[in-house]
Residue frames as qw, qx, qy, qz and C-alpha x, y, z in Angstrom:
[[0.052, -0.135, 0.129, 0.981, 51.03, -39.08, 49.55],
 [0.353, 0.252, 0.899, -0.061, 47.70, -37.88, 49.04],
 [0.424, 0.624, 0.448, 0.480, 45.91, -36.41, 46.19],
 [0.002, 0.987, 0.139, 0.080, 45.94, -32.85, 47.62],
 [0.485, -0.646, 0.365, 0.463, 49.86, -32.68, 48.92],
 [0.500, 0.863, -0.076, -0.012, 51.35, -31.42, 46.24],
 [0.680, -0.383, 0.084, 0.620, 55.34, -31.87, 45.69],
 [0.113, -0.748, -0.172, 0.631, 57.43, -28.94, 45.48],
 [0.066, 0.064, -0.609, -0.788, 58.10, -29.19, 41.06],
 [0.084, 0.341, 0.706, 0.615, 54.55, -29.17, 41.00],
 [0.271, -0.795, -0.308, 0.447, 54.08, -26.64, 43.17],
 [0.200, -0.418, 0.345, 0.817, 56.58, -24.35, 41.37],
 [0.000, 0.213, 0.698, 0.684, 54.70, -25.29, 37.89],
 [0.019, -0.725, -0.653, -0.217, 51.39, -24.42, 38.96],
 [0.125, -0.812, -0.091, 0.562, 52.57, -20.92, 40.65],
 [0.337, -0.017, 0.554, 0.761, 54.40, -20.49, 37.21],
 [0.035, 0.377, 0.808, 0.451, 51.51, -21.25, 35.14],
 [0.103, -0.861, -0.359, 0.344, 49.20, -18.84, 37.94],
 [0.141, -0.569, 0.204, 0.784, 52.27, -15.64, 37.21],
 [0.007, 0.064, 0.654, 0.754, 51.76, -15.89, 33.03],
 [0.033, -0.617, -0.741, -0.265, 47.82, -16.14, 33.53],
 [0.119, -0.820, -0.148, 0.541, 48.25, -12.84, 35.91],
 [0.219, -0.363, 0.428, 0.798, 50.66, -11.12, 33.22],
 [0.034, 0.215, 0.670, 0.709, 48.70, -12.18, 30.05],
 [0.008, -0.668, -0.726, -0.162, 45.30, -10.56, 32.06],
 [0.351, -0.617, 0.056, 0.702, 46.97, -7.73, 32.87],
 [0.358, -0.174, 0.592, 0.701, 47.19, -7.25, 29.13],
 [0.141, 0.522, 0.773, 0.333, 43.52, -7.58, 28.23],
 [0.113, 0.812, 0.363, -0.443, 42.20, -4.13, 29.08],
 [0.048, -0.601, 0.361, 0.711, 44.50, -2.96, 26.29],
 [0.164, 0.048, 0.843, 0.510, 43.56, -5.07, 23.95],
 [0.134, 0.705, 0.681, -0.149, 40.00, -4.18, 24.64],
 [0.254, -0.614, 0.085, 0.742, 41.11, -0.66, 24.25],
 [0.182, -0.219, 0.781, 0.556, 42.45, -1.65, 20.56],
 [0.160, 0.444, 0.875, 0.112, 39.42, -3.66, 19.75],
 [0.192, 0.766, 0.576, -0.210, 37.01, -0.43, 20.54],
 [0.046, -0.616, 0.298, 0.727, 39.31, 1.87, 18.88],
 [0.250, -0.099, 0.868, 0.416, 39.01, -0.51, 16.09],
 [0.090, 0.641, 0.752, -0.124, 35.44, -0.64, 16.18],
 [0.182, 0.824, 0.397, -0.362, 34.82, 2.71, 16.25],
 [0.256, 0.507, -0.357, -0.741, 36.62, 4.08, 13.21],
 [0.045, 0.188, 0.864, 0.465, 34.72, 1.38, 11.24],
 [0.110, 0.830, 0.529, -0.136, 31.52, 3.23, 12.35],
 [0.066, 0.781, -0.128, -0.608, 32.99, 6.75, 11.32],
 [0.004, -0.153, 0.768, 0.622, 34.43, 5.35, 7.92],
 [0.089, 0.370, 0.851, 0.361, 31.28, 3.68, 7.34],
 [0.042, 0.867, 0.431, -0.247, 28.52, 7.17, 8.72],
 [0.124, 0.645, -0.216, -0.723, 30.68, 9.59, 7.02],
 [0.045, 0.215, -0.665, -0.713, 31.08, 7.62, 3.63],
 [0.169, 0.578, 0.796, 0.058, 27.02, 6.06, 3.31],
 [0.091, 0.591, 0.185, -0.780, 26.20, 10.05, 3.00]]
């Protein structure tokens, strides 16, 4: 067997391990989302109350 043939449980684990890294980036534009929402009422809390 050589280093590149793969057998077919560790085939299955690395397509797993691919599907959760697709799902959990699939996820990040919301979180970005979150983050700048986040962001930006700490700039309005902090330009309305420095007045």
């Amino acid at each position: 067997m050589s280093p590149v043939d793969l057998s077919d449980e560790q085939r299955s684990t690395i397509q797993a391990e691919l599907d959760a890294d697709r799902r959990w980036e699939k996820r990040l534009p919301g979180y970005a989302a979150i983050a700048l929402a986040v962001l930006a009422v700490i700039v309005v809390v902090r330009t309305v109350f420095s007045l």
